[in-house]
Kinemage of the C-alpha trace (Angstrom):
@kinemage 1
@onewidth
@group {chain A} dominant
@subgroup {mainchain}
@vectorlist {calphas} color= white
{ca unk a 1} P 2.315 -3.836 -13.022
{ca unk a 2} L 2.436 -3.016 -9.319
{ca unk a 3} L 1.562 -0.792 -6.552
{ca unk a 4} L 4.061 2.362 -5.755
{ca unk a 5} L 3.818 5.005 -3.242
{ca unk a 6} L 5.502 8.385 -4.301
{ca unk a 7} L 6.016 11.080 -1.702
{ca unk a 8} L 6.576 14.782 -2.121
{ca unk a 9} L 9.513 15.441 -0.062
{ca unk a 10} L 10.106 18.830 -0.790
{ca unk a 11} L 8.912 22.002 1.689
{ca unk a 12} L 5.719 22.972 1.547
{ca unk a 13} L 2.333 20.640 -0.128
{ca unk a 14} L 2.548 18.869 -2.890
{ca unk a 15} L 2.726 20.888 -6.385
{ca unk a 16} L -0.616 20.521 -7.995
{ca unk a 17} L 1.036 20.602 -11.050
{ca unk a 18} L 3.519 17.948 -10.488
{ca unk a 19} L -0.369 16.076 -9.369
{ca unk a 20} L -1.781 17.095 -12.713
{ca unk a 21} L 1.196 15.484 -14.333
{ca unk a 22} L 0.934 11.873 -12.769
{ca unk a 23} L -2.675 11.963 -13.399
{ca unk a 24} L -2.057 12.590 -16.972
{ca unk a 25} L 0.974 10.457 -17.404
{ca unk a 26} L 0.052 6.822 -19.822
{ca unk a 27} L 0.001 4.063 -18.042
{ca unk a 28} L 0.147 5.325 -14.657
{ca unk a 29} L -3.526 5.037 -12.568
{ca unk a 30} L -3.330 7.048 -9.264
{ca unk a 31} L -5.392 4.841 -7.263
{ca unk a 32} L -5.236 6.931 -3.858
{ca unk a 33} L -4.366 10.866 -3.133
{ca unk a 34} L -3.680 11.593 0.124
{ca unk a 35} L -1.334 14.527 2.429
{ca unk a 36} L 1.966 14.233 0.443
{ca unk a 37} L 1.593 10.844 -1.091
{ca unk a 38} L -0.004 9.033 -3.677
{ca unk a 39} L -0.367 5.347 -4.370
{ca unk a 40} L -0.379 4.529 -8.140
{ca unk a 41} L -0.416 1.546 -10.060
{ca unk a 42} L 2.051 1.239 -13.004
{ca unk a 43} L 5.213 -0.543 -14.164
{ca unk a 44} L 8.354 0.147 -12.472
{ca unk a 45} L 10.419 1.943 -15.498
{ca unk a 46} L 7.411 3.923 -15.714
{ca unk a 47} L 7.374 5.411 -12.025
{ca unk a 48} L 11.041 6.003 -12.422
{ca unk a 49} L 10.700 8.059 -15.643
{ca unk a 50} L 7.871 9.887 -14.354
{ca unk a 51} L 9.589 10.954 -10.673
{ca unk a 52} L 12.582 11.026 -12.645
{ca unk a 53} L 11.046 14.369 -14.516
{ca unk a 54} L 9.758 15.917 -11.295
{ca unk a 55} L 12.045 17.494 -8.016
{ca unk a 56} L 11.178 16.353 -5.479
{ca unk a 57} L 9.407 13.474 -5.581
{ca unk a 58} L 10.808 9.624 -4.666
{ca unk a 59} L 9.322 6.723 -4.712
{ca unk a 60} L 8.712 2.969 -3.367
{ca unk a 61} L 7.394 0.150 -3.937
{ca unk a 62} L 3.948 -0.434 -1.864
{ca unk a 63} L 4.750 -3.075 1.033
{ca unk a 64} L 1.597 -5.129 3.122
{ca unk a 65} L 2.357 -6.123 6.566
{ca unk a 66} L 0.331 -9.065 7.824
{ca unk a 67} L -1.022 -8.398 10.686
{ca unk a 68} L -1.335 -11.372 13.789
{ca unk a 69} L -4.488 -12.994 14.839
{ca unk a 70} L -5.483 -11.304 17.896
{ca unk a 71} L -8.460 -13.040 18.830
{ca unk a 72} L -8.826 -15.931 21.720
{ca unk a 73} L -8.215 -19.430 21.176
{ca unk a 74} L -9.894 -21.913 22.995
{ca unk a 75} L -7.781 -23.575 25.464
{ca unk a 76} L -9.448 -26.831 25.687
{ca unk a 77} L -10.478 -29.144 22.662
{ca unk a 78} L -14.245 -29.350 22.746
{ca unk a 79} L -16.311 -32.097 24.111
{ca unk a 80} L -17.609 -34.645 22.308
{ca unk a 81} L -21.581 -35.905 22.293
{ca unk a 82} L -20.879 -38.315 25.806
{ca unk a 83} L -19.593 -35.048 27.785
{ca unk a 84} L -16.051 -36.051 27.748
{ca unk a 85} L -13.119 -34.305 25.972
{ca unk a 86} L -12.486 -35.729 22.518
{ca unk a 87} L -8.746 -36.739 23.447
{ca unk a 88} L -9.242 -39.985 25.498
């Protein structure tokens, strides 16, 4: 199983119906509802069949984006117990 986004593209917000039916559909869990999208958790022949019976609607497969390390690294290595810099 994995994580897909599907998106109402058509005009207008999303058909509560077309909401009602994803809900209901076996083996799908929506996991998170929000503006035009949802994020559900099912199989991947699954999500197709079930955007597949709906205008529309398309689909994706949920993608994570690692994000850098912002904070600050030190810029000198630290000193060791006789006050001197542990490199010598």
């Amino acid at each position: 199983m994995g994580r897909y986004i599907l998106r109402f593209t058509g005009t207008g917000p999303k058909p509560a119906a077309d909401v009602k039916r994803i809900r209901a559909a076996p083996r799908v869990t929506v996991i998170d509802d929000s503006g035009r999208m949802l994020l559900v958790e099912a199989t991947e022949e699954r999500v197709k069949e079930v955007v597949a019976a709906m205008s529309g609607w398309s689909w994706s497969p949920e993608r994570t984006i690692r994000l850098p390390d912002l904070r600050p690294k030190p810029r000198r290595k630290p000193k060791n117990k006789n006050g001197r810099s542990s490199d010598r």
